[in-house]
C-alpha positions as CSV (number, residue, x, y, z in Angstrom):
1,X,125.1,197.1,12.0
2,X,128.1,199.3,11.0
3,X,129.7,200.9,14.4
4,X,128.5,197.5,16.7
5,X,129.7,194.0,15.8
6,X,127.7,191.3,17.1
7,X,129.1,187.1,16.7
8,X,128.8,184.2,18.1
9,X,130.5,181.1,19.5
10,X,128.7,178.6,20.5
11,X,127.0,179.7,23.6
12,X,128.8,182.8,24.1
13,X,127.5,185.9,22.5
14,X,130.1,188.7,21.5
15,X,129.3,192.1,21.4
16,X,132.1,194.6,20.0
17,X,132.3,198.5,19.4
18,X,133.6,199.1,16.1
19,X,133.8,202.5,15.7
20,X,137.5,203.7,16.7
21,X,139.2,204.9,17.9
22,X,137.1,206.0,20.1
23,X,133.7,204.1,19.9
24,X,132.2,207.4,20.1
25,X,127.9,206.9,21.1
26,X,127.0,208.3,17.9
27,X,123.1,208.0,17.0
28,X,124.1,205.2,15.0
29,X,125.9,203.0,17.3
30,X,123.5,203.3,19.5
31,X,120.8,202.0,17.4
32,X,123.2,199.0,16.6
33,X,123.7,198.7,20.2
34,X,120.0,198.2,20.5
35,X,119.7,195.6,18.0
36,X,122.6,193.6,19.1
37,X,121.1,193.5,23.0
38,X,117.8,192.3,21.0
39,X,119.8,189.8,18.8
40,X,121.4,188.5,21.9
41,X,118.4,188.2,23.7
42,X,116.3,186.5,20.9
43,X,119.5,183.7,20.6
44,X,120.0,180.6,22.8
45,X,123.1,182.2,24.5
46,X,124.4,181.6,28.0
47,X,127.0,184.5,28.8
48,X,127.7,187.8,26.7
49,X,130.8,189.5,26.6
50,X,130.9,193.2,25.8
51,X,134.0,194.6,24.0
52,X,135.2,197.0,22.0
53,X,138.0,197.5,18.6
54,X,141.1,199.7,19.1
55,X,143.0,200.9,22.3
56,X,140.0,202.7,23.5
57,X,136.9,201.1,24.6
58,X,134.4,204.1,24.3
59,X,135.3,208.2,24.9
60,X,131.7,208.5,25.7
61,X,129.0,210.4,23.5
62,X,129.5,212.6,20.1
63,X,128.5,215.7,22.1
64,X,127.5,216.7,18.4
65,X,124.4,214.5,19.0
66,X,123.4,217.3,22.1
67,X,123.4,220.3,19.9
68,X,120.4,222.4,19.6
69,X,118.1,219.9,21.7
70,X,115.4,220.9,23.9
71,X,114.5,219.9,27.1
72,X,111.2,217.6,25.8
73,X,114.1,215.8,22.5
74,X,116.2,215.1,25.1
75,X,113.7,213.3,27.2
76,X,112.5,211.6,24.7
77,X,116.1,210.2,23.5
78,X,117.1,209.7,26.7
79,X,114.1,207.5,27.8
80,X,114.8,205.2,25.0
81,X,118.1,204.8,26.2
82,X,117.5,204.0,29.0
83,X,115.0,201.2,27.9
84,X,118.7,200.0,25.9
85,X,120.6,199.9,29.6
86,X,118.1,198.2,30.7
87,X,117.4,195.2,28.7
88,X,121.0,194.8,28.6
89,X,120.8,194.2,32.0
90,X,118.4,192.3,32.2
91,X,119.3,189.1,29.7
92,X,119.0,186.3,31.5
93,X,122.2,184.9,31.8
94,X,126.0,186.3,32.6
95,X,127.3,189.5,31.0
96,X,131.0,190.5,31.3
97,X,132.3,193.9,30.0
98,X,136.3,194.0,28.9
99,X,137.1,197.5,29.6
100,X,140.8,198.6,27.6
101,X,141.8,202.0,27.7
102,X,139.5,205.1,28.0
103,X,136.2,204.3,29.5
104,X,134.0,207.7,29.9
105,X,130.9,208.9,30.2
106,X,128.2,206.6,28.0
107,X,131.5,203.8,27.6
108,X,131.3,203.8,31.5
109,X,127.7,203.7,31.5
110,X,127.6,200.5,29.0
111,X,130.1,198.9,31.3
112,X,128.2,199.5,34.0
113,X,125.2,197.5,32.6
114,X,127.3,194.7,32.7
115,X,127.0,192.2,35.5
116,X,130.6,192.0,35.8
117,X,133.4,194.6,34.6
118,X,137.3,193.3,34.2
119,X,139.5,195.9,33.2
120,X,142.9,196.2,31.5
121,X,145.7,197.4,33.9
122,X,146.1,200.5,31.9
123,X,142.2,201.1,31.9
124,X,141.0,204.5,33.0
125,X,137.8,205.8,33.9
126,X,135.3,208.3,34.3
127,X,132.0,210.5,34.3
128,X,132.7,213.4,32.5
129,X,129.4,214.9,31.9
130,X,129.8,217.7,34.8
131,X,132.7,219.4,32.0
132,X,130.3,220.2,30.0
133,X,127.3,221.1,32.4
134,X,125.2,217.7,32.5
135,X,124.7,214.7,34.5
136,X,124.6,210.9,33.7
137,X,122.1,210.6,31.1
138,X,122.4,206.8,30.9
139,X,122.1,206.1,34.5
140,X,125.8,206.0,35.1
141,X,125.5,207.7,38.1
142,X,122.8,205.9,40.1
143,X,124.6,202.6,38.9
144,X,127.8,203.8,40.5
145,X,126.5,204.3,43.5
146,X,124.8,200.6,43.6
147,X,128.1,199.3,43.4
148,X,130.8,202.1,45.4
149,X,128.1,203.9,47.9
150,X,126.7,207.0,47.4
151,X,129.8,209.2,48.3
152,X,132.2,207.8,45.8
153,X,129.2,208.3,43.3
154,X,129.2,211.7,44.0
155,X,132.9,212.3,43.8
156,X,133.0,210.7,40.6
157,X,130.4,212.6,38.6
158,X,131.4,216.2,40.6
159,X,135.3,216.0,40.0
160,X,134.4,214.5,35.8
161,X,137.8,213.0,36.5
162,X,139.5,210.0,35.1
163,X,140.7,207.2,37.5
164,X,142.7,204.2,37.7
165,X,141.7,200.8,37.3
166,X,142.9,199.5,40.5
167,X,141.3,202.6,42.0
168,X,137.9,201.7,40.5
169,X,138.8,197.8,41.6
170,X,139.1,199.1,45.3
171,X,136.1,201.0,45.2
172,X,133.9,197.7,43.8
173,X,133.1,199.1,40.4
174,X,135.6,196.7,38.8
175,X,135.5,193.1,39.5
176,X,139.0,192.8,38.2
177,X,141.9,194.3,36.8
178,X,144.2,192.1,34.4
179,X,147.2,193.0,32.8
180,X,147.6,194.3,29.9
181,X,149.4,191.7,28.1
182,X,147.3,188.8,28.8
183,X,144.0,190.8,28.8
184,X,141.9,190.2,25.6
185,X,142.9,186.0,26.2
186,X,142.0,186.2,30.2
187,X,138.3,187.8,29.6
188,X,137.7,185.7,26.9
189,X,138.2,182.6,28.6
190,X,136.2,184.0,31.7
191,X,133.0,185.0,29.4
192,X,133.5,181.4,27.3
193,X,133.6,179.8,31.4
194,X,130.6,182.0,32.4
195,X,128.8,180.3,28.9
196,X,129.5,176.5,30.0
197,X,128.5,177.0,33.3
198,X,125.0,176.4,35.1
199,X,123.0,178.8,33.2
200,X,119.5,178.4,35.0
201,X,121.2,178.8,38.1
202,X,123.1,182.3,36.7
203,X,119.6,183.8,36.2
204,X,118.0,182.5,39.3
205,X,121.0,184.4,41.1
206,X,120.7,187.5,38.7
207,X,117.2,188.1,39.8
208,X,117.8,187.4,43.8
209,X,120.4,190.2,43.6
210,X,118.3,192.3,41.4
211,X,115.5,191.9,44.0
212,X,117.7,192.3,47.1
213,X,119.1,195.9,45.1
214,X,115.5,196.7,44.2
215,X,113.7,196.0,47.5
216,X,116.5,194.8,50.2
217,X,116.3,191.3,51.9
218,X,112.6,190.4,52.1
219,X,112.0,190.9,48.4
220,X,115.4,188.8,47.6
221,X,113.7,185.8,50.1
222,X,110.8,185.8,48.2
223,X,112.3,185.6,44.9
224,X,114.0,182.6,46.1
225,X,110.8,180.8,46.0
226,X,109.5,181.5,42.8
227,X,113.3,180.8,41.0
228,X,114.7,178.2,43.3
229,X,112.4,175.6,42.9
230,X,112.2,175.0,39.2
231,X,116.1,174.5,39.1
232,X,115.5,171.1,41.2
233,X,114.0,170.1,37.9
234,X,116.6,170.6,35.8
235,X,119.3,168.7,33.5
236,X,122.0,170.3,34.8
237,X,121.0,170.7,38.9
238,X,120.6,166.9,38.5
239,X,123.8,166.4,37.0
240,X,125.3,168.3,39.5
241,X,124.2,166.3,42.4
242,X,125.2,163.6,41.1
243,X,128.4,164.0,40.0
244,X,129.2,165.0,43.6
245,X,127.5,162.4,45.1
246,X,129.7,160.2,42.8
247,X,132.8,161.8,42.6
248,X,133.3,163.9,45.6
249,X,133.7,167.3,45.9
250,X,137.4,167.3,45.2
251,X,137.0,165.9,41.7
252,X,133.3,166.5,40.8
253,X,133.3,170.0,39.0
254,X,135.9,168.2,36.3
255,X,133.2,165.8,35.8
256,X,129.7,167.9,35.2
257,X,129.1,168.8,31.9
258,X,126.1,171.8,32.2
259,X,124.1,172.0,29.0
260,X,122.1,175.1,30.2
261,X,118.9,173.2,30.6
């Protein structure tokens, strides 16, 4: 992988943009993309942070990559793309992206794969694909809307302008803006916090929400059956117990050590 860095420590996978400076979605990174979401789902990880090199986290596509394609290419490279969104979203445990800079088009639509997106104060974003006669191509658009309504996902992809971070925090696209100075160190600890904590449970939760998104509350209610249960069995639901039981509530989260199992 030349344009996508992917490391680990200890539980925490790291996946990094390293083509600035503008981590343009060139054919290449893309395909590096794909094997670091397949690396980090084939490891024994329990959170993934997504990140990128330089003061820009992605400008969006090379447009160069559109050039000359028919309408049956383009299906074709977009399905497959979307097949790369997807699996992202769906490893079983926590994903944060760290959003700096410019965060366009296909850099918006990684983000958005994300479970959770903290942003740099000085972070700006956007859908820019109406400025040059497209739509959302990685399902930026339909993800918006899942998180900021239907309107706002419209205004966003008709205007292809750039907004704030604290306007995309209001609007429940970001989880949280941080600033600048104390960014990189802040989502780091987060995503190494989301990677101690009680992994089983993370997924469990991660497919009730995806069920409630996909099918509203009935389909959430029965997901709870078939992924609540197993977690009374445990390491690390038992451990919990007890060390409230033992401790109280006051002190027992300094005391549980979850190992993820």
């Amino acid at each position: 992988m030349n344009q996508v860095r992917f490391e680990t420590k200890d539980a925490l996978g790291v996946l990094t943009l390293t083509n600035p400076p503008l981590n343009l979605f060139s054919m290449e990174l893309i395909e590096d993309l794909r094997a670091a979401v397949t690396e980090a789902k084939n490891r024994p990880l329990r959170a993934l942070l997504v990140r990128a090199e330089g003061k820009v986290f992605s400008g969006g596509a090379d447009v160069s990559v559109f050039k000359g394609k028919t309408s049956s290419e383009a299906r074709n490279l977009f399905t497959s793309q979307l097949k790369l969104i997807a699996d992202l979203e769906e490893l079983p445990f926590p994903t944060l992206a760290a959003v700096q800079g410019l965060c366009i088009a296909a850099g918006l639509e990684l983000a958005l794969a994300c479970d959770l997106i903290w942003a740099a104060a000085s972070a700006r974003f956007g859908q820019a694909e109406a400025s040059i006669g497209t739509t959302t191509l990685l399902g930026g658009v339909q993800r918006l809307a899942e998180r900021a309504g239907p309107s706002r996902a419209r205004e966003i992809i008709y205007t292809a302008d750039q907004y704030d971070a604290a306007t995309f925090e209001r609007w429940n696209i970001v989880n949280r803006v941080v600033p600048d100075d104390t960014f990189e160190s802040q989502t780091r600890e987060f995503a190494e916090r989301l990677s101690k904590g009680a992994t089983l449970a993370y997924a469990a939760g991660k497919r009730i929400v995806r069920a409630y998104l996909d099918g509203g509350i009935r389909a959430a209610d029965k997901v709870v059956n078939a992924v609540a249960p197993p977690l009374f069995d445990s390491e690390d639901m038992r451990a919990g117990v007890a060390g409230l039981l033992e401790h109280g509530p006051r002190a027992f989260r300094d005391k549980v050590v979850f190992r993820g199992r």
